[in-house]
C-alpha positions, 0 to 999 in steps of 0.5 A: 570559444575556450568558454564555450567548450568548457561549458559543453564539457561541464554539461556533459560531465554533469548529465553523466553524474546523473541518473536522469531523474528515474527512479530506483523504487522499482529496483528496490523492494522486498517481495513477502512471503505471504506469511501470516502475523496475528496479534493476541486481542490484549497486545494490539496497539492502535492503528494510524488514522487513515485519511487523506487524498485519493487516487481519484482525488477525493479527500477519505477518512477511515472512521473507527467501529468497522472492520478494515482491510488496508493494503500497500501496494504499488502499480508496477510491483508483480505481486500486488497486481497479481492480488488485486482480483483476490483484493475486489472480490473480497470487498465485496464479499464482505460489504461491512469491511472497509477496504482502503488501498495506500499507494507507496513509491509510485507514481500516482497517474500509474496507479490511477490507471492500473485501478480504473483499468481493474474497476477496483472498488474501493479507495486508495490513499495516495499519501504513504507516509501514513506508513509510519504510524504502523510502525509500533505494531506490524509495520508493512515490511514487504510490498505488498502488505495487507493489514487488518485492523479491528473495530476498535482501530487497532492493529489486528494481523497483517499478510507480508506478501500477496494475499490468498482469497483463504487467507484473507478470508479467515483474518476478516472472519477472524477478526469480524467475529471478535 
């Protein structure tokens, strides 16, 4: 009897000392501002290879020579579903842009379902250690983060914050017209 209540009292005392397996990641982010950063064309470093598995679960790489779009975002951040409507019809305003989607600190069956539900158009990365590889130019500092990435793969500007339908628009131009 004496060894079972001290085993009720061990779990108890342990189930209390946990957080019962939530996450934090929602708590834990920083909104941009939308500000804008472009690099000068002589100063743009290279951005990380971007491949891996997609929400819809099939494998995608990124082949340099194309204009790209790549935002990070995650389904239960207030900003980044707000810019998906700006986001889809800005892919297919401009069809030569490659526009890629990289999940970060969220689950997976969430952001599936957040994108089947928007039909958004284009795919989404699922792996966001990709991340780190933007460290050496314009890291994705805010969620969401929108960077643009020129057709020799480098790292050409980048939006911390939710993007504008002018704003995005000018950087593709920008950038397309180099």
């Amino acid at each position: 009897m004496k060894r079972l209540s001290l085993l009720i009292l061990s779990v108890v005392l342990l189930t209390g000392c946990s957080n019962g397996g939530a996450s934090r990641a929602e708590q834990s982010f920083i909104a941009g501002t939308g500000v804008v950063t472009t690099i000068n064309k002589s100063d743009r470093v290279a951005a990380p290879a971007l491949f891996g598995m997609t929400l819809q679960g099939t494998q995608y790489s990124f082949e340099v020579g194309k204009v790209a779009v790549v935002n990070v975002w995650a389904s239960w951040c207030s900003p980044c579903r707000a810019e998906e409507p700006a986001l889809s019809a800005l892919s297919k305003k401009y069809s030569s842009v490659e526009f890629i989607g990289i999940l970060t600190r969220d689950n997976p069956v969430n952001a599936e379902a957040f994108v089947r539900r928007q039909g958004t158009p284009y795919p989404t990365l699922i792996d966001d250690s990709l991340l780190i590889g933007f460290k050496k130019s314009l890291p994705a500092n805010a969620i969401p983060t929108t960077v643009v990435i020129d057709r020799q793969g480098k790292v050409a500007a980048r939006i911390s914050g939710a993007v504008t339908i002018a704003s995005l628009s000018n950087l593709i131009e920008k950038v397309s017209a180099e």
